[in-house]
VEXDREN-2710 file (C-alpha; in Angstrom, 1 decimal):
% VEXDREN-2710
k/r/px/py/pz
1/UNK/-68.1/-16.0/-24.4
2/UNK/-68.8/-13.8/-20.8
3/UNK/-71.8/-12.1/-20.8
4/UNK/-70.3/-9.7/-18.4
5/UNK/-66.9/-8.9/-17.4
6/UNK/-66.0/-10.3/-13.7
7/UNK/-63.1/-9.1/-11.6
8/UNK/-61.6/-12.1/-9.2
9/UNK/-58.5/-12.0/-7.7
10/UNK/-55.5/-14.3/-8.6
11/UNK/-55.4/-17.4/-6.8
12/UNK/-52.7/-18.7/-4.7
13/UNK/-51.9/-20.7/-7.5
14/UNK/-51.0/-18.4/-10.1
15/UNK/-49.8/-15.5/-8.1
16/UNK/-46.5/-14.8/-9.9
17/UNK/-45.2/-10.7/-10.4
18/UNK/-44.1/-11.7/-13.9
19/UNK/-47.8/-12.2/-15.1
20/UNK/-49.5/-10.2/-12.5
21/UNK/-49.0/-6.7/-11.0
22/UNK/-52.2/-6.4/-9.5
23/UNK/-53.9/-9.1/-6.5
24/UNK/-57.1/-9.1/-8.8
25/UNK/-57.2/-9.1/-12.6
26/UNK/-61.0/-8.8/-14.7
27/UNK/-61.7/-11.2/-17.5
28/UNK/-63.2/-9.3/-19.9
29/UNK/-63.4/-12.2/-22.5
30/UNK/-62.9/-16.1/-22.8
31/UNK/-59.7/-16.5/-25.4
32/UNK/-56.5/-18.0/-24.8
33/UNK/-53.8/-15.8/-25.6
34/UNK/-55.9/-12.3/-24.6
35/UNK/-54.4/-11.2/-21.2
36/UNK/-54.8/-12.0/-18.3
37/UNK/-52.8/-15.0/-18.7
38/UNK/-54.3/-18.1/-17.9
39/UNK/-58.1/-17.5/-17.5
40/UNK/-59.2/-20.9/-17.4
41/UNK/-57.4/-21.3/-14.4
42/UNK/-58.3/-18.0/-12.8
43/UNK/-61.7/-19.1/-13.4
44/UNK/-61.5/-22.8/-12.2
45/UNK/-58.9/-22.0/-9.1
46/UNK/-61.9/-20.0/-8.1
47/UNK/-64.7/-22.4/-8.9
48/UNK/-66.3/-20.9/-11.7
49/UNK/-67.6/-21.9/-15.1
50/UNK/-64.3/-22.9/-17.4
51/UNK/-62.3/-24.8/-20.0
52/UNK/-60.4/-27.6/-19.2
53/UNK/-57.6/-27.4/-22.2
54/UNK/-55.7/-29.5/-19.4
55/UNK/-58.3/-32.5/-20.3
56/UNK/-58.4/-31.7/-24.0
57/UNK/-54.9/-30.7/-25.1
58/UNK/-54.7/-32.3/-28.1
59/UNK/-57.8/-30.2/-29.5
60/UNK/-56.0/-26.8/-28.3
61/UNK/-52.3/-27.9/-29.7
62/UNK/-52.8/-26.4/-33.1
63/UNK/-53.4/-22.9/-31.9
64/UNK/-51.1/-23.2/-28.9
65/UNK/-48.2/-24.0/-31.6
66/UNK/-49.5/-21.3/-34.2
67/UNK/-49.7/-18.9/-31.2
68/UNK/-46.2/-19.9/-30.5
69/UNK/-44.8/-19.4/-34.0
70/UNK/-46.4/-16.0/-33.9
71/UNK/-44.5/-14.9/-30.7
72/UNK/-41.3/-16.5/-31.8
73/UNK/-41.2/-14.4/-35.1
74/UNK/-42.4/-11.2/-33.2
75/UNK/-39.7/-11.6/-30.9
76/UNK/-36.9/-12.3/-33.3
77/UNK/-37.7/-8.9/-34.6
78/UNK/-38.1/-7.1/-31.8
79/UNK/-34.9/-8.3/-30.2
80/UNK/-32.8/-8.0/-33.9
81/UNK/-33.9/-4.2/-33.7
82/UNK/-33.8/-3.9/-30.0
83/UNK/-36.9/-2.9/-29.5
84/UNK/-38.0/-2.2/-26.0
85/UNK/-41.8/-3.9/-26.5
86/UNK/-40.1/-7.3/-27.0
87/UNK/-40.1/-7.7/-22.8
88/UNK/-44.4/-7.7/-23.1
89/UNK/-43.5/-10.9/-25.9
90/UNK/-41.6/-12.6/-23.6
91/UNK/-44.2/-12.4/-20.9
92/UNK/-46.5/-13.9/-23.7
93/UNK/-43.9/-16.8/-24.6
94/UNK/-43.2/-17.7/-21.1
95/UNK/-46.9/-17.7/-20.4
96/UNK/-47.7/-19.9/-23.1
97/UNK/-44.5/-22.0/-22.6
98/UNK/-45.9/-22.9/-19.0
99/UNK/-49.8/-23.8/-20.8
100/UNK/-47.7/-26.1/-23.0
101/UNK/-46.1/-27.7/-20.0
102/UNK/-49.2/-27.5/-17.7
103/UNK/-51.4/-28.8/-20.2
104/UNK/-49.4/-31.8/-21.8
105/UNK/-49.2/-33.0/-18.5
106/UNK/-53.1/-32.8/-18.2
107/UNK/-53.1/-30.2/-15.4
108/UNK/-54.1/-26.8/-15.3
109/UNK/-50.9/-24.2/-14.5
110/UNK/-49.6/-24.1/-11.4
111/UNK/-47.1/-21.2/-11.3
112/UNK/-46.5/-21.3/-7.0
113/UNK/-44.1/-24.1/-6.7
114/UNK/-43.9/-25.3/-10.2
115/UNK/-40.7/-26.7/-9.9
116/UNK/-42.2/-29.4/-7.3
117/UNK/-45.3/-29.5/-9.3
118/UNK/-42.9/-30.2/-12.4
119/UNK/-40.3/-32.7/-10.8
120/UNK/-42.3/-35.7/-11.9
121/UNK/-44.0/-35.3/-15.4
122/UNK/-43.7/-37.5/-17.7
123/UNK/-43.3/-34.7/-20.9
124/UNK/-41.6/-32.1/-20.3
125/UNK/-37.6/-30.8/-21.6
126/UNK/-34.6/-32.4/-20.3
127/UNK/-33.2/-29.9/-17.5
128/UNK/-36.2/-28.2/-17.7
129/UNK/-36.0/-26.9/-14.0
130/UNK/-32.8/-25.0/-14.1
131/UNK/-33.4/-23.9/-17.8
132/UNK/-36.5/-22.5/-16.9
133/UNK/-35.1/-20.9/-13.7
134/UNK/-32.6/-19.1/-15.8
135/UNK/-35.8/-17.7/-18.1
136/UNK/-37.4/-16.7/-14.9
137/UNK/-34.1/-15.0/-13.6
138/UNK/-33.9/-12.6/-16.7
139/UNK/-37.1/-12.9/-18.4
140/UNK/-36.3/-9.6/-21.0
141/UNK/-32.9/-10.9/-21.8
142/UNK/-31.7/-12.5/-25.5
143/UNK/-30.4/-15.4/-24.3
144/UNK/-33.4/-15.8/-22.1
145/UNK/-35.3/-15.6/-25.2
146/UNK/-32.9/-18.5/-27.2
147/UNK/-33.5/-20.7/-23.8
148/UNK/-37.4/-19.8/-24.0
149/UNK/-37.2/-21.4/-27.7
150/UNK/-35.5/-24.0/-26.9
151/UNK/-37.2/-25.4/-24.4
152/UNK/-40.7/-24.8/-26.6
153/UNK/-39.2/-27.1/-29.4
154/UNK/-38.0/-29.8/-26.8
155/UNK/-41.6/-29.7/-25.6
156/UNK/-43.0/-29.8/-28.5
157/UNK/-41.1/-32.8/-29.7
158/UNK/-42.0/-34.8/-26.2
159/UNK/-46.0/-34.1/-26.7
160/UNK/-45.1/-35.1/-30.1
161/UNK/-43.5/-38.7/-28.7
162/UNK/-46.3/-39.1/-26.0
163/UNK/-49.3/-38.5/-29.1
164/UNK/-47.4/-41.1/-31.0
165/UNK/-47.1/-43.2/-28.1
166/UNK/-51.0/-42.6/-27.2
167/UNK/-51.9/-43.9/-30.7
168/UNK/-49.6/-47.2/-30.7
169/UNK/-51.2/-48.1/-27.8
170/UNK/-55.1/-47.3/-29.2
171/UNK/-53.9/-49.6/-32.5
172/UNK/-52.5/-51.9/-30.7
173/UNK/-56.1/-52.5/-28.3
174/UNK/-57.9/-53.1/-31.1
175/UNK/-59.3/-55.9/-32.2
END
């Protein structure tokens, strides 16, 4: 927990409109899903005290994926009853969709030039790039929602491969 809150501004890194309107944001609180998005890497893009979820995913899964069914119900209402508050989910999806993809791949988010950043892991949805770009194109949109889905359960899925994958190998090193 912060003793105090601290102002910083956003890093190269995560500069993105979508998640920030402002150059500088204040943490008023460690949590994951309390805005801003993406402390931890606010906090370590700037050298400070933070939690590497990146190194530690697998501890952090269970509330990414209940955070994730949460926003998914929430936003199948909102958009049902077209609601206008369902663009502020979305934001909240697409944010945690990138900590899922970020993560699993054992780095911290990287929102300038994550296409580059994403060309080469290992776990991560088939297309992912231009499905993604299509989210980012129209991030308030229904179908951008069904895409935003979508690519959450294919990622899902692949983390769920890799953990198998990750304990074959442990089983198979012992003795």
């Amino acid at each position: 927990m912060l003793k105090k809150p601290i102002t910083i501004n956003i890093p190269v890194e995560l500069q993105d409109r979508l998640f920030y309107k402002e150059n500088q944001t204040t943490i008023h609180h460690k949590g994951i899903f309390e805005p801003p998005y993406f402390k931890e890497e606010l906090l370590f893009y700037q050298g400070l005290d933070h939690v590497d979820y990146w190194n530690d995913f697998h501890q952090v899964l269970p509330q990414l994926t209940a955070e994730w069914d949460k926003i998914d119900s929430a936003l199948t209402e909102l958009f049902a009853s077209r609601h206008p508050n369902s663009q502020f989910r979305m934001v909240d999806g697409i944010a945690l969709f990138f900590m899922f993809l970020f993560w699993s791949n054992e780095e911290p988010v990287h929102l300038q030039g994550w296409m580059e950043k994403t060309k080469h892991y290992a776990v991560k949805p088939v297309n992912l790039e231009e499905r993604l770009q299509f989210i980012l194109a129209r991030p308030f949109s229904y179908p951008a929602f069904r895409q935003l889905s979508a690519l959450m359960l294919e990622q899902q899925k692949r983390i769920a491969v890799k953990r198998t994958k990750e304990k074959h190998l442990l089983n198979n090193k012992k003795p």
